[in-house]
N, CA, C and O atoms as a GROMACS GRO file, in nm:
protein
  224
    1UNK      N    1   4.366   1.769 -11.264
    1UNK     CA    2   4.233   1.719 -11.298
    1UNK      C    3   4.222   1.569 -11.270
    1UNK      O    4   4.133   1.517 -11.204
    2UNK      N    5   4.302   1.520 -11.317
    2UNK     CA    6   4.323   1.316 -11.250
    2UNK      C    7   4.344   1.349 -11.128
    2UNK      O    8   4.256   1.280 -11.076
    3UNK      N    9   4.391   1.401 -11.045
    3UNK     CA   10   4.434   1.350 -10.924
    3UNK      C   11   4.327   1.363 -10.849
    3UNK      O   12   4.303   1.286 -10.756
    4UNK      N   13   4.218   1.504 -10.898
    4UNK     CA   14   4.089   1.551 -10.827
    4UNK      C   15   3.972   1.391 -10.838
    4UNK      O   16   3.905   1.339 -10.749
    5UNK      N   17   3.987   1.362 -10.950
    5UNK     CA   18   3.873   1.247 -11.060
    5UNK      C   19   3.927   1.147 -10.963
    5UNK      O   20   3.841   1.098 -10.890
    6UNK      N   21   4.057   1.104 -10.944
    6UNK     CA   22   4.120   0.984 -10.876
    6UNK      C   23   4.057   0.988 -10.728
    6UNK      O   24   4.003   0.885 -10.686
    7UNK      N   25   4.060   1.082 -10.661
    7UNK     CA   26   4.067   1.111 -10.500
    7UNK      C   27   3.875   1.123 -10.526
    7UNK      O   28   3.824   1.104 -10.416
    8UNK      N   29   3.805   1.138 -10.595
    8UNK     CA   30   3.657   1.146 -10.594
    8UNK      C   31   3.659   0.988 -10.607
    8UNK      O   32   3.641   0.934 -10.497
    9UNK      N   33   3.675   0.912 -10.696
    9UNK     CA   34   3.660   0.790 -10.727
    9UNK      C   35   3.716   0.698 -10.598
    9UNK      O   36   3.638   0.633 -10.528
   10UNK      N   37   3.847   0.702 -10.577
   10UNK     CA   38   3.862   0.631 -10.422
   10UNK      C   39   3.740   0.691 -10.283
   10UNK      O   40   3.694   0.623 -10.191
   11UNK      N   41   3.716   0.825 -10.310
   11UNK     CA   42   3.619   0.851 -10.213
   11UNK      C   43   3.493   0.778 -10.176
   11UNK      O   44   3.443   0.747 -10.068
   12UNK      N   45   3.442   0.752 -10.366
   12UNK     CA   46   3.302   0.709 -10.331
   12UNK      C   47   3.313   0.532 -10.338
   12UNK      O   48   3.206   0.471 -10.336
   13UNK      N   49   3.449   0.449 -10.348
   13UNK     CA   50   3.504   0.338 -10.306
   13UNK      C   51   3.473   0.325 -10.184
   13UNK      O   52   3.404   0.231 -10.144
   14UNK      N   53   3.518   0.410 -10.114
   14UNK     CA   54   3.527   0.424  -9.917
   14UNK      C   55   3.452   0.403  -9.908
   14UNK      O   56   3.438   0.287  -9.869
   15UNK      N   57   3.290   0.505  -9.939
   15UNK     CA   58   3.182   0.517  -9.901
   15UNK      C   59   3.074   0.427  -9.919
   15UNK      O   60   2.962   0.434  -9.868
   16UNK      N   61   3.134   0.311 -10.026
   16UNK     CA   62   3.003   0.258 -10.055
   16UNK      C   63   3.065   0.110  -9.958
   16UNK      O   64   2.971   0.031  -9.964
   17UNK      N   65   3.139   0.066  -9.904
   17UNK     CA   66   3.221  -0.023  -9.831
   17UNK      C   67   3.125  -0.030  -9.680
   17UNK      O   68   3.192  -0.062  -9.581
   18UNK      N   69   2.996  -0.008  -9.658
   18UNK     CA   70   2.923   0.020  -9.514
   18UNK      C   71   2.870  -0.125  -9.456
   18UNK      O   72   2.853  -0.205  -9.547
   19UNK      N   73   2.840  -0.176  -9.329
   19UNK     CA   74   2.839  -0.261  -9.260
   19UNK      C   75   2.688  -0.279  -9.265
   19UNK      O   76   2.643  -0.213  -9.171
   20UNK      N   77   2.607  -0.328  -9.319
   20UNK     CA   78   2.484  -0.328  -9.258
   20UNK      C   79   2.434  -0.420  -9.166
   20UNK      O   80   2.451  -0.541  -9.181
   21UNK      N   81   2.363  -0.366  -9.057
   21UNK     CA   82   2.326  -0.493  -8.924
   21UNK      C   83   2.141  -0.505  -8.919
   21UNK      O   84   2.064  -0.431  -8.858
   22UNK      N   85   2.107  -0.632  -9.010
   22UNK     CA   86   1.941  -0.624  -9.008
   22UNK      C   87   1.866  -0.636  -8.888
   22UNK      O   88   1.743  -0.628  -8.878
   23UNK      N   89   1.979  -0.660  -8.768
   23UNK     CA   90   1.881  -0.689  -8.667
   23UNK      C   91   1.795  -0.815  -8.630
   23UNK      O   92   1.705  -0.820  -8.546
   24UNK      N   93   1.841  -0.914  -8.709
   24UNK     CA   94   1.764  -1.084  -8.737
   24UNK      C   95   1.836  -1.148  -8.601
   24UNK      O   96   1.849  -1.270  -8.592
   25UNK      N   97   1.868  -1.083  -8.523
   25UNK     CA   98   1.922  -1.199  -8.456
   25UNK      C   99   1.830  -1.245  -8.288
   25UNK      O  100   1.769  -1.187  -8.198
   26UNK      N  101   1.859  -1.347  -8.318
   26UNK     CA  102   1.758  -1.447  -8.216
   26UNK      C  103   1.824  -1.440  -8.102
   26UNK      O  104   1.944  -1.464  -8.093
   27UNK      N  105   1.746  -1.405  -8.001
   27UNK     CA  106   1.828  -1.469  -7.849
   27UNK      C  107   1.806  -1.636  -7.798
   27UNK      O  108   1.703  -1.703  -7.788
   28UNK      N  109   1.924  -1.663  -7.777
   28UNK     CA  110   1.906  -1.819  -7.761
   28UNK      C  111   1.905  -1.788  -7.608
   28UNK      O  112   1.979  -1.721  -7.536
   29UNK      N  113   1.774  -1.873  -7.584
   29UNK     CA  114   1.748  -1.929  -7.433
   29UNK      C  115   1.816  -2.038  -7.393
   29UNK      O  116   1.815  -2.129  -7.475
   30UNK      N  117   1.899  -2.066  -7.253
   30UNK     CA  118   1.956  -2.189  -7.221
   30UNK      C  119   1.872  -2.310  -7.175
   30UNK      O  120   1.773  -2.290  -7.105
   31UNK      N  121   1.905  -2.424  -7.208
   31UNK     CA  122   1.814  -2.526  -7.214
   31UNK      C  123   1.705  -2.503  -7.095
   31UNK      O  124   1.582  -2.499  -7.102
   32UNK      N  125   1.798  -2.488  -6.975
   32UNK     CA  126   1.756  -2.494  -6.801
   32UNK      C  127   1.605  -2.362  -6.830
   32UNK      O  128   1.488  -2.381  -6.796
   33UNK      N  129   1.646  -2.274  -6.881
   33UNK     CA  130   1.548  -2.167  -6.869
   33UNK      C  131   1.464  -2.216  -7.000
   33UNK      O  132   1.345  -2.195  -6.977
   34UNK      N  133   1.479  -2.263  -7.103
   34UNK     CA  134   1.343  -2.274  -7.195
   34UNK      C  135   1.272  -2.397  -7.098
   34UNK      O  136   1.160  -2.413  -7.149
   35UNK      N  137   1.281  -2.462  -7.018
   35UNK     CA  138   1.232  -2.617  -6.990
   35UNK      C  139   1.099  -2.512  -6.847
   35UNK      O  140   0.982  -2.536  -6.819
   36UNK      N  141   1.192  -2.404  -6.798
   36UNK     CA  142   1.087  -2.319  -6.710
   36UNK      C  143   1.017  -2.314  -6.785
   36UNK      O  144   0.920  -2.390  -6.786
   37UNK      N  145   1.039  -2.212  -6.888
   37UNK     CA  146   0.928  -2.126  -6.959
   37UNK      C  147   0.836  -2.238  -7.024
   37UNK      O  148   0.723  -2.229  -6.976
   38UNK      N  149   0.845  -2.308  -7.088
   38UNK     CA  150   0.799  -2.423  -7.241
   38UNK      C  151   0.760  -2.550  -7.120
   38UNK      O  152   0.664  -2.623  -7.143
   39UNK      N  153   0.837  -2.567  -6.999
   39UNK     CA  154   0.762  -2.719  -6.997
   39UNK      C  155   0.868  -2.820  -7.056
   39UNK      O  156   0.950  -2.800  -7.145
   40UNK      N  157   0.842  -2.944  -6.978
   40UNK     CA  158   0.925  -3.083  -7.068
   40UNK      C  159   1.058  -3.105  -7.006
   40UNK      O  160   1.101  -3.070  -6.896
   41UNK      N  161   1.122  -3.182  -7.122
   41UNK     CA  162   1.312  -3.142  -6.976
   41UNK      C  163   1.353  -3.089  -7.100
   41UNK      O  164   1.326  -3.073  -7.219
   42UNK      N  165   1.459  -3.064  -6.979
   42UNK     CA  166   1.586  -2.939  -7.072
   42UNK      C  167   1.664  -3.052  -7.185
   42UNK      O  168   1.701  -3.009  -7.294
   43UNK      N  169   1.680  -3.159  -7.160
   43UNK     CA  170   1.711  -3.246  -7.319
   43UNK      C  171   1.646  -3.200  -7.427
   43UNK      O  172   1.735  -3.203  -7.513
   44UNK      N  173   1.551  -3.160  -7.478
   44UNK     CA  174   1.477  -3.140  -7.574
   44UNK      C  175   1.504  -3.003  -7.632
   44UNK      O  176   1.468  -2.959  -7.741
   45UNK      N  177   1.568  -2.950  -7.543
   45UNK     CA  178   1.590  -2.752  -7.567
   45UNK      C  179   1.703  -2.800  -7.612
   45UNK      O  180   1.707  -2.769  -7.731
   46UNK      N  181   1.802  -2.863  -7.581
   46UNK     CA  182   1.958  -2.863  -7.561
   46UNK      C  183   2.013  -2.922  -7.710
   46UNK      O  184   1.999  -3.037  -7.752
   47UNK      N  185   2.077  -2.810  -7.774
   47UNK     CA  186   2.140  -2.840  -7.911
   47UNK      C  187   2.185  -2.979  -7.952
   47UNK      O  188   2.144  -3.066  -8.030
   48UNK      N  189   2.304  -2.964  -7.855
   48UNK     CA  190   2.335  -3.120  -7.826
   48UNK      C  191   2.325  -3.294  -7.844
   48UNK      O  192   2.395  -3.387  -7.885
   49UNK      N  193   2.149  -3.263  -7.768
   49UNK     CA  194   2.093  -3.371  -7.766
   49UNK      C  195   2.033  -3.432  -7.877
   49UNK      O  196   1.967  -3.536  -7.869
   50UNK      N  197   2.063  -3.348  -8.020
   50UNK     CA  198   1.948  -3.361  -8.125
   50UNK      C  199   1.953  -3.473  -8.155
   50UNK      O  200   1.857  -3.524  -8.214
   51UNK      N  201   2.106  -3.574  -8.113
   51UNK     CA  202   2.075  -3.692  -8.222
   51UNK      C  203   1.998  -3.793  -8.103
   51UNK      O  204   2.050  -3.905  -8.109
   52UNK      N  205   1.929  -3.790  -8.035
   52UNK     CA  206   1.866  -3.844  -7.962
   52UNK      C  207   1.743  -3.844  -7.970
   52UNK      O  208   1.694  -3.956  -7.957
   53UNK      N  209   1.650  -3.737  -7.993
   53UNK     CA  210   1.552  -3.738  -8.027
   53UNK      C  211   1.510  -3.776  -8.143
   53UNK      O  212   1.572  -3.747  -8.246
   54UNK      N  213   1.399  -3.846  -8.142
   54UNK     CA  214   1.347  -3.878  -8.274
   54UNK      C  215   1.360  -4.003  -8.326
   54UNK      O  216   1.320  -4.035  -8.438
   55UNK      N  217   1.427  -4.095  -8.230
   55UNK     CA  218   1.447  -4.219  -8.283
   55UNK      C  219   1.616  -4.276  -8.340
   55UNK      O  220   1.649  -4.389  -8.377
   56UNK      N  221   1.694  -4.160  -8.331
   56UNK     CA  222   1.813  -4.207  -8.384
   56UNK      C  223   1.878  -4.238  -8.372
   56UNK      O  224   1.953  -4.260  -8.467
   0.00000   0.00000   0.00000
């Protein structure tokens, strides 16, 4: 009777252990291609460059 209760209890351990994927994820455009699409130069797309803009 424990070993049945034990092996149910590790079972529903296993089961509740699941990966969920929401799907939030963004495609990052490369600088060269947002500056096509958007306009401007590719400095402004480019992670990089942030401490430049803005005065800093």
């Amino acid at each position: 009777m424990f070993k049945i209760t034990g092996a149910l209890i590790v079972g529903l351990m296993l089961t509740s252990c699941v990966v969920h994927d929401n799907g939030n994820r963004v495609k990052k455009v490369p600088p060269g291609q947002a500056k096509k699409i958007y306009g401007g130069s590719a400095k402004d797309y480019a992670p990089g460059q942030v401490k430049k803009r803005n005065g800093y």
